[in-house]
C-alpha positions in Angstrom: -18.6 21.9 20.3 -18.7 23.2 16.9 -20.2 26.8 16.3 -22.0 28.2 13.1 -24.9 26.8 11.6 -25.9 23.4 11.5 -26.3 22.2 8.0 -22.8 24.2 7.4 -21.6 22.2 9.8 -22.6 18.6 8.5 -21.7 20.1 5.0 -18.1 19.8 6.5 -18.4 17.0 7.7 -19.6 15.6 4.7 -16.8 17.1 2.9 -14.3 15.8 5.1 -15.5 12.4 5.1 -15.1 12.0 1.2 -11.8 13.6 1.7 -10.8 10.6 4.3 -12.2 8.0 1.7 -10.7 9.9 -1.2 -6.9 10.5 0.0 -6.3 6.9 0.2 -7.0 6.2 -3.3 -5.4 9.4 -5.0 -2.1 8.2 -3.1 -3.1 4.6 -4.6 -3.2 6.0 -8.0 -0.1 7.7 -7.9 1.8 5.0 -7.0 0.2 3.1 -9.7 1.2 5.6 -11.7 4.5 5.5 -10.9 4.7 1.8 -11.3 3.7 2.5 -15.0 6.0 5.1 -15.6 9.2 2.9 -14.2 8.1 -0.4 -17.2 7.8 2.1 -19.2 11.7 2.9 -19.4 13.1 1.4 -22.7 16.2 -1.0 -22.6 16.2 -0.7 -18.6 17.4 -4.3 -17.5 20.6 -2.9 -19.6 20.9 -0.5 -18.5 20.8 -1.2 -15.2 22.8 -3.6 -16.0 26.1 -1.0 -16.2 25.6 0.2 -12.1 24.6 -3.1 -10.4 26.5 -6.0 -12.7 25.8 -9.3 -11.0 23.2 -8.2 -9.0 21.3 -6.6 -11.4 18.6 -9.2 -11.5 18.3 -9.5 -7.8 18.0 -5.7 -7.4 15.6 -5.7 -9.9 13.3 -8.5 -8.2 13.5 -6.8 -5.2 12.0 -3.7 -6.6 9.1 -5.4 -8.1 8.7 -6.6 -4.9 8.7 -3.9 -2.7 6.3 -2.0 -5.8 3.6 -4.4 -5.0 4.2 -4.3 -1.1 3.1 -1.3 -1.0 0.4 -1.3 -3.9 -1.0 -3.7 -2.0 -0.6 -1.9 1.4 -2.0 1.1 -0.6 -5.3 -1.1 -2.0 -5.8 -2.4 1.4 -5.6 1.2 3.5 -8.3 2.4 0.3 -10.6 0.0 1.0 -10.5 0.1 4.5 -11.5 3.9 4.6 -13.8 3.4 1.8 -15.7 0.3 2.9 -15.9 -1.2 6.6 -14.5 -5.0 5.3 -11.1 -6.2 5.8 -10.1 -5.8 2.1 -7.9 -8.3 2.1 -8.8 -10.3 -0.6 -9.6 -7.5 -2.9 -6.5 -6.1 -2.3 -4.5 -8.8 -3.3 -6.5 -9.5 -6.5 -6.3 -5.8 -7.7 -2.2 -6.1 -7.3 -1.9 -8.9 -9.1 -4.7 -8.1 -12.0 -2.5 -4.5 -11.9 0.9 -6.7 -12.0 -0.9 -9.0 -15.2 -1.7 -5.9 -16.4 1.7 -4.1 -16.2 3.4 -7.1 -17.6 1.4 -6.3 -20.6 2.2 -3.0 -20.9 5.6 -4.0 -20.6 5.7 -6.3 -23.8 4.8 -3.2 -25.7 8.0 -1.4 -24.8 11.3 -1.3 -26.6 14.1 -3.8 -25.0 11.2 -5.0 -22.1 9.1 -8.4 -22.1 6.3 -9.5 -20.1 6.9 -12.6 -17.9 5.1 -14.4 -15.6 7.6 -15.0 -13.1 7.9 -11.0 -12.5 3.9 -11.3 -12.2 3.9 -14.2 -9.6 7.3 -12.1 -7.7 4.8 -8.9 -7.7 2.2 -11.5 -6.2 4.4 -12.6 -3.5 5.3 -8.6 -2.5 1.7 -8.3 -2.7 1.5 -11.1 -0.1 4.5 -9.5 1.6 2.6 -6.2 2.0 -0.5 -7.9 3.6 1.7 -9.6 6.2 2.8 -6.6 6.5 -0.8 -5.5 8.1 -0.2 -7.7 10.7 2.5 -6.0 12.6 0.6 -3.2 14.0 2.6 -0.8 16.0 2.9 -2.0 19.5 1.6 -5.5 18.4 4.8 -7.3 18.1 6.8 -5.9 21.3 3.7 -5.2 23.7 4.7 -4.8 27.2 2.3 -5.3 29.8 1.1 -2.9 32.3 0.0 -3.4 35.6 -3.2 -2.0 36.5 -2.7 1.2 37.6 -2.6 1.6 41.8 -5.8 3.5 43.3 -4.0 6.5 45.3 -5.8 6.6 49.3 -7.1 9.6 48.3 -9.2 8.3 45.9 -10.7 6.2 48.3 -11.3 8.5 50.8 -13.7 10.7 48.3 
């Protein structure tokens, strides 16, 4: 039961719905965000290149990857606590028109080029992080319990 006055009351409610909506998408922007600062290192597949040698490239793909697993993950959770629909769909379109996008920004820095391959890899992490979706906890090893057992008491009152 909540105490005070009623319309202070619904005020905070109010507030704290927005604040629901609103966390999901200020985490979602900061990720973004950090996905724009890491293309926009100069020269970084070379230097990269010195720590990881031959698996430079597959380290590398594996990060873009994992970046759009969780945009994804991130657009999908916004959605979801902004608008009652699956957000599936939207989700996967606004990583990929992000990827396209950061591809882009990419051909504008020193030593970096756009490519399509890294967009349709960041497509496919996208894909990844909607799969992802799928396992929810519990899903994928649920045990079975049997109903629980009436006690005599119970029956007796």
């Amino acid at each position: 039961m909540k105490l005070g006055r009623p319309e202070a009351n619904a005020a905070t409610g109010s507030h704290q719905s927005f604040m629901v909506k609103l966390a999901p998408w200020l985490l979602t922007l900061g990720w973004m965000a950090l996905i724009y600062y890491f293309s926009d290192q100069p020269d970084s597949a070379r230097l990269t290149e010195k720590y990881l040698g031959i698996w430079n490239v597959t380290i590398r793909k594996l990060a873009h990857l994992t970046e759009y697993a969780v945009l994804c993950s991130l657009y999908r959770w916004s959605l979801l606590k902004s608008f009652a629909g699956q957000g599936r769909l939207p989700a996967f379109l606004l990583s990929v028109v992000y990827a396209a996008l950061d591809e882009w920004h990419q051909s504008h820095v020193a030593g970096r080029s756009a490519t399509l391959s890294d967009v349709l890899v960041d497509a496919g992490g996208a894909l990844f992080g909607l799969a992802l979706w799928q396992l929810k906890p519990g899903k994928v090893a649920q045990v079975e319990r049997p109903p629980a057992q009436s006690s005599d008491k119970e029956h007796q009152a």
